[in-house]
C-alpha positions as CSV (number, residue, x, y, z in Angstrom):
1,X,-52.8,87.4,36.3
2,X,-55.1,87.1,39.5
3,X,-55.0,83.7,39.7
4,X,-51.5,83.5,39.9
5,X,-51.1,86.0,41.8
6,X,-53.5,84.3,44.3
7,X,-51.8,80.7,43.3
8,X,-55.2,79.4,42.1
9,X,-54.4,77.1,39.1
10,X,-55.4,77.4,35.9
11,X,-57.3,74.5,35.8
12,X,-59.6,75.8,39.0
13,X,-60.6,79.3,36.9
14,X,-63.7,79.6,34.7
15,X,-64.1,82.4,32.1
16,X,-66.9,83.1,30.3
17,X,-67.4,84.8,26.6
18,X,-69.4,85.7,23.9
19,X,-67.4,87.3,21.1
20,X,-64.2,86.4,19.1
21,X,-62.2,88.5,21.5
22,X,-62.8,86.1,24.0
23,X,-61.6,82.4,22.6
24,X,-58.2,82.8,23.9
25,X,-59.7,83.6,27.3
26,X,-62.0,80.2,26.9
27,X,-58.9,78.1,26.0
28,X,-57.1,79.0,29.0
29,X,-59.1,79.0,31.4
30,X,-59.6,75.5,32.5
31,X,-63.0,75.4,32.0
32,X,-64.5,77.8,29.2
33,X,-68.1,78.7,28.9
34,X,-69.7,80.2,25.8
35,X,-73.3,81.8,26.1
36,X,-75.8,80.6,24.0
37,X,-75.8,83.9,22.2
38,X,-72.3,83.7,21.0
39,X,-70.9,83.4,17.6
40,X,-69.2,80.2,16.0
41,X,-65.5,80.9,16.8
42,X,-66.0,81.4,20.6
43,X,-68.8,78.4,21.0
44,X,-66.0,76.2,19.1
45,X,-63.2,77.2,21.8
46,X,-65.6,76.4,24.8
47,X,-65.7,73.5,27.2
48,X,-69.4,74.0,27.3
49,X,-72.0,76.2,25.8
50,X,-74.8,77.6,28.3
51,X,-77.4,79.7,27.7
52,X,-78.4,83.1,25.9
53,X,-77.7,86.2,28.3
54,X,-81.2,86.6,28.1
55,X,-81.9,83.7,29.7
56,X,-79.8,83.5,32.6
57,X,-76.6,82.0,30.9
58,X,-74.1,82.8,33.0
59,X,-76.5,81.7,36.2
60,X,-77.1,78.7,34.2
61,X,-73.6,78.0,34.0
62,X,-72.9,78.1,37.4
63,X,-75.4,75.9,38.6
64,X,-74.4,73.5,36.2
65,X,-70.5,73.1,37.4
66,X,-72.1,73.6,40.8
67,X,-70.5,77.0,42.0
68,X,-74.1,78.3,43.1
């Protein structure tokens, strides 16, 4: 809902999940990140799979589309 509100397109948003709950999110969002630590389902869904929360996943995942 933000991103339209804001016009961003889909394709421009990243989400990022861990958990079941979150492969709709992953296949939406034009790029979907998994953490390392996540289970099958949501892994599957992702565009790309980074690293364990423990070790700087989401972080990870920024630097490697290049957003930090």
């Amino acid at each position: 809902k933000l991103a339209e509100l804001f016009g961003v397109p889909m394709e421009c948003v990243m989400a990022i999940g861990d958990g079941g709950n979150d492969v709709d999110m992953l296949r939406f969002a034009g790029i979907g990140v998994a953490m390392g630590n996540a289970t099958d389902e949501p892994k599957a869904a992702a565009d790309y799979v980074t690293d364990s929360v423990d070790d700087a996943g989401i972080a990870n995942a920024l630097k490697h589309f290049g957003v930090i």
